[in-house]
Structure formats: structure tokens, C-alpha cells
C-alpha positions in Angstrom: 10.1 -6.0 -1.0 12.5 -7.4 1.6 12.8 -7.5 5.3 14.8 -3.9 5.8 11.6 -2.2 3.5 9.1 -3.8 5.4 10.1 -3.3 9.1 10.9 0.5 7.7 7.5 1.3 6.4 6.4 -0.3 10.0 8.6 2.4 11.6 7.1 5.4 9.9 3.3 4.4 9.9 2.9 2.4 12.5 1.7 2.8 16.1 5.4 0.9 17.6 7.4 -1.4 15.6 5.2 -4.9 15.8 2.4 -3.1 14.2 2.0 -4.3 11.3 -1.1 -4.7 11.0 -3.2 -1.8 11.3 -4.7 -0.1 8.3 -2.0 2.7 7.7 0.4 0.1 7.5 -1.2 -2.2 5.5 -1.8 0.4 2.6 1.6 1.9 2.8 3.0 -1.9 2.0 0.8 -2.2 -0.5 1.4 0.9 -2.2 5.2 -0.1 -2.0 4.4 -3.5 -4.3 1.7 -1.7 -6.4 4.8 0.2 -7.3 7.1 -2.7 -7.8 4.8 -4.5 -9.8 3.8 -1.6 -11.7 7.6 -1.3 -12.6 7.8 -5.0 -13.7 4.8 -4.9 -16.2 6.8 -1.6 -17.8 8.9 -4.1 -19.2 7.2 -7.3 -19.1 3.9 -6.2 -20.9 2.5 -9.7 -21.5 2.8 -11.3 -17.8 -0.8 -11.5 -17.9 -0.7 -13.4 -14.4 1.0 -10.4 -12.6 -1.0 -8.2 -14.2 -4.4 -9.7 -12.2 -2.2 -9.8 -9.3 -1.7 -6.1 -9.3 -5.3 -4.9 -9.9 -6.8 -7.4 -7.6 -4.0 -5.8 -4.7 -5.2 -2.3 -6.0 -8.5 -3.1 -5.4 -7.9 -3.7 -2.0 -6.0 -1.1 -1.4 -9.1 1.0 -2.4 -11.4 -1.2 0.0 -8.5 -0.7 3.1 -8.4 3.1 2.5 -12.2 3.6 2.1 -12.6 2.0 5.6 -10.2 3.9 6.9 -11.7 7.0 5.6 -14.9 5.7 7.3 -13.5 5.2 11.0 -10.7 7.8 11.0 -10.7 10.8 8.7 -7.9 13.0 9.4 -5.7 9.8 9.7 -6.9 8.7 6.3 -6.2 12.5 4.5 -2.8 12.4 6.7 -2.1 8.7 5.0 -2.8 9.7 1.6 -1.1 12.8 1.8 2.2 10.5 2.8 2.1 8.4 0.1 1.1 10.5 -2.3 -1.9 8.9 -4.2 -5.4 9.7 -5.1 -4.2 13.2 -6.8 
């Protein structure tokens, strides 16, 4: 993930352009290296190292969206609906 992806996924989640850190955010750039990494272990099965990486960035994915779905709702459906996880 470089520079260019990073301030892009800013763009179209975020609140202005130096949010970076609100939850929206923070799960779409997540999603975007789950999906990296996921990509990498397809062909390097036994890099055992990036495979903890991965679930333990999963798992907090799942904690981040699971607040969100407790403060904001329709934000959190609207998120997941974006990115297209969770079914």
C-alpha cells in the first residue's frame, strides 16, 4: 500500500482529506492490506510470520467495525456495503 492508495481511500471515506483516522477509514485501509496480504500467502503458503500478521489485523478489523456498529449504525451498514465484506 503506497502513498497514492492511502490518501485515495482518505478521499472516499473520510470526513475531508487529513482524516485519517476515524473508524471508516481505518477499516477501509485495513481491508485494503487484508487483501494484499491475503494475496501474498496465495503464493507464499509457509510465511508463517505474515500469516499472524494478517489474522491479528483481521481481528481488529472486526473489533473497529463492531464499535462502529455500536455508535453509528447506518454508517457502519453503509461501510460494509462499500467494501463489500461480511456477506
Amino acid at each position: 500500500m503506497n502513498l497514492k492508495n492511502k490518501q485515495e481511500i482518505v478521499k472516499a471515506y473520510g470526513k475531508n482529506e487529513k482524516d485519517t483516522g476515524s473508524t471508516a477509514v481505518q477499516v477501509a485501509m485495513m481491508s485494503q492490506k487484508i487483501s494484499e496480504l491475503t494475496e501474498h500467502l496465495k503464493s507464499n503458503q509457509k510465511d508463517f510470520a505474515t500469516k499472524r500478521g494478517l489474522l491479528m489485523m483481521v481481528g481488529k478489523r472486526k473489533r473497529l467495525l463492531s464499535y462502529l456498529k455500536a455508535q453509528n449504525l447506518d454508517e457502519y451498514r453503509e461501510l460494509i456495503k462499500k467494501l463489500g465484506i461480511r456477506g
